[in-house]
N, C-alpha and C positions, 0 to 999 in steps of 0.2 A: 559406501554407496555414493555415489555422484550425485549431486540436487542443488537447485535452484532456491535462494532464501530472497523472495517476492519483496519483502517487503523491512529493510533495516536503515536507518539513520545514521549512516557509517561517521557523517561529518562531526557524530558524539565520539566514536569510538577511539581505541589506539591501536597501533601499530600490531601490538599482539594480539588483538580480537581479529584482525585478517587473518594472521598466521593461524589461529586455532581452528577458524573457520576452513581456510584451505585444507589443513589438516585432517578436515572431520569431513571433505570431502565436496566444500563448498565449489561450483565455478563459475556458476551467473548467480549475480546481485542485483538487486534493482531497490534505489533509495527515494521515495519519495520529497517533496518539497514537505517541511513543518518549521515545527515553532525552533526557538534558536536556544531555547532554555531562557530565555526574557526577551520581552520587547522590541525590537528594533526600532532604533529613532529616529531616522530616516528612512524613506522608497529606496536609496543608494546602498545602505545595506544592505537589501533584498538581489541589487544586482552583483554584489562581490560575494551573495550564497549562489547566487545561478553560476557566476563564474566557476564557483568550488565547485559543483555538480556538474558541471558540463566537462571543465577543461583540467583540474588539478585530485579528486578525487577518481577519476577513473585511472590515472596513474600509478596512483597510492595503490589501487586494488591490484594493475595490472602485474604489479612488482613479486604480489602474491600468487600469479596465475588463475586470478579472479575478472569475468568479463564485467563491468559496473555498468548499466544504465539507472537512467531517473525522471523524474518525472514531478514537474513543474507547475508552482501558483501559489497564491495567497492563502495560507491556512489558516483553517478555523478561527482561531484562539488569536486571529490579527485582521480578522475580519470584520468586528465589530465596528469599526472605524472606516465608512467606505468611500470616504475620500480618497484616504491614506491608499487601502485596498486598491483602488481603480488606477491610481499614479502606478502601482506595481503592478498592476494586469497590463498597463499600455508597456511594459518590455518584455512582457512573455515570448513575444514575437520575436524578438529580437537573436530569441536561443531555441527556437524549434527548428531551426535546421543543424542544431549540433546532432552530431550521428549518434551520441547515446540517450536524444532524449524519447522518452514511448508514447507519454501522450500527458493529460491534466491529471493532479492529483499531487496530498492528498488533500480531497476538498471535503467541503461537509460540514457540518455542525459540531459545536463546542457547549455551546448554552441555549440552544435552540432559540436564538431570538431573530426579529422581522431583519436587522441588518445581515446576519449571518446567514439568512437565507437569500438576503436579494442579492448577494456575491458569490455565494451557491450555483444560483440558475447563471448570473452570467458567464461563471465559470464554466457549465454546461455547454451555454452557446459557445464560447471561444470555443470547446474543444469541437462542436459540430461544423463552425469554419473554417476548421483546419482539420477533420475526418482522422480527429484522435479517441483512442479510449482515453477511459475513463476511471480512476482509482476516489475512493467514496472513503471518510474517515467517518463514525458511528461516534456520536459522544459518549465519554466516559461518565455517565451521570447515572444516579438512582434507575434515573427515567429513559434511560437507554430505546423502552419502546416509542417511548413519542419522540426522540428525537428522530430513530428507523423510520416512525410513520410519514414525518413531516417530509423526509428525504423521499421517499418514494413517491408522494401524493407529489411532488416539484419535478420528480422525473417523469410524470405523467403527462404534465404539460408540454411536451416534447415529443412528438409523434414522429421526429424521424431520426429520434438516437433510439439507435441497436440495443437492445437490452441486454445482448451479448458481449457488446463491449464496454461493460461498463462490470466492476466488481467493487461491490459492497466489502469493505472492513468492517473488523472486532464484531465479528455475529458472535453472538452467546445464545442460551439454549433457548431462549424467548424471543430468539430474530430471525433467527437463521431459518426457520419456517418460511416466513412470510417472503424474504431477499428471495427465499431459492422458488417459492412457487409462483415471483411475480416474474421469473424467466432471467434473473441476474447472476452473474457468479459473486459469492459468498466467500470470504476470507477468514478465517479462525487465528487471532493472535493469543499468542502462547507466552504468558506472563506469571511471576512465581507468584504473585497477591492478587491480580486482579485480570479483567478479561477472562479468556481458558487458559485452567491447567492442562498439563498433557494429556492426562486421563479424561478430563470434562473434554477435550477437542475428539478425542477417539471414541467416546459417545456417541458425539454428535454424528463422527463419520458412522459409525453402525447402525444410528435411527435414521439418519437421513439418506447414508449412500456416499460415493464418491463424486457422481458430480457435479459440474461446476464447483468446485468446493476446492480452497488451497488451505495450507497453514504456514505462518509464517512469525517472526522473533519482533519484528519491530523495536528492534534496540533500541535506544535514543540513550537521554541523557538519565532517566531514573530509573530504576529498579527493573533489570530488564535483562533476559542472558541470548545474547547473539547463537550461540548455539542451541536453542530451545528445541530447533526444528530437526537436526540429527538424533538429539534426544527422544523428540517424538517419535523417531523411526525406530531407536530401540524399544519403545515402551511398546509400539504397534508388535515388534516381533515377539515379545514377551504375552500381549494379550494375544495370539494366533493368527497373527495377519502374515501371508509369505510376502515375498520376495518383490513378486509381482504389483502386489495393492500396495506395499511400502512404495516403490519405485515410481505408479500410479501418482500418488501426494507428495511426492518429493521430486519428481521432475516431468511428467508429463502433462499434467495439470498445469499448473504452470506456464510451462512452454503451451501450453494450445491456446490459454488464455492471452497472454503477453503476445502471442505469435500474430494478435490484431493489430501490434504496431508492426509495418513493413521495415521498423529499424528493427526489430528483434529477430539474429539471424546467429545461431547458432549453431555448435555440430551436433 
């Protein structure tokens, strides 16, 4: 089956993680902006990762018969620092007219601290003066709800971002409530230790419904299997989902959410 993987870090991957992808049926990718697997020492390296996501990594995909967009900012985990942060927010600009980028993300919290949040909201606003969505990364901590809480109470302050263009990541069974009934779309990342397993994401689609709701691999650079999300779609056929509600989370979902960037134009 044909489907869309929302949300992978391809600039970890190799050359045969496209191929298996394509393979297993993969044709839009969409890579978030993150961390690099350590620090960057300079704001200048942040613009030779925007180069790789605009203009050298959608090649790599194309070669696969994979469409590649992405989606650009200061991550979390280098947000603490928001000097540093703000020298690399002032060339965001500079790559929103490349044709595969969708909008900001992924932005969000890491440690839930006063820095990480005031480069949060102004990441917000960038994306409301330029009338982009919005991709939200959920920290990986014990405390996952208060990091949730503190993102949403910051999106509140914001009375004229769309709640529909905006989708929360890595909801687990204690988030994903709350994202989907404050009107947001909710993202389920499918990891072998941690996040959801395939089974703990098919739960959640069962108690909570299909939608606003994606899933997707967020490969990167640890412990992570770029295929997670065709796997998902066997695990759904095996617990009694057809053809249809498979097809539903693995590409229409998706595509109706992404389809807020006027660059997301696919067949």
């Amino acid at each position: 089956m044909r489907y869309i993987e929302p949300h992978a870090h391809m600039v970890s991957r190799t050359t045969d993680d496209y191929e298996r992808l394509a393979l297993a049926g993969c044709e839009v990718l969409c890579e978030p902006a993150f961390w690099a697997g350590f620090d960057r020492s300079s704001p200048d390296g942040f613009r030779d990762y925007f180069l790789q996501l605009t203009r050298h990594e959608p090649k790599r995909a194309a070669k696969h018969g994979i469409r590649h967009f992405c989606w650009l900012c200061v991550n979390p985990k280098e947000a603490e620092d928001p000097g540093f942060a703000r020298e690399v927010m002032r060339m965001i600009p500079e790559f929103l007219d490349s044709p595969n980028v969708l909008g900001i993300g992924e932005i969000g919290l890491n440690k839930n601290t006063r820095n990480e949040l005031a480069i949060f909201e102004e990441h917000v606003q960038l994306a409301l003066d330029h009338d982009l969505p919005v991709l939200v990364h959920t920290p990986h901590l014990e405390d996952k709800r208060k990091g949730t809480r503190l993102i949403l109470d910051a999106l509140a302050n914001f009375p004229k971002l769309r709640r529909d263009q905006v989708v929360i990541d890595h909801v687990e069974e204690h988030t994903v409530g709350t994202v989907l009934d404050a009107g947001y779309w909710a993202g389920m990342t499918l990891y072998p230790h941690s996040k959801c397993s395939v089974d703990r994401a098919i739960d959640i689609l069962e108690i909570h419904g299909p939608e606003r709701l994606w899933m997707n691999s967020a490969c990167d650079w640890g412990v992570s299997d770029p295929l997670a999300v065709p796997k998902c779609a066997l695990r759904m056929k095996a617990r009694g989902h057809d053809t249809a509600a498979i097809r539903r989370m693995l590409w229409e979902n998706p595509r109706e959410f992404l389809s807020r960037s006027p660059r997301f134009i696919i067949d």
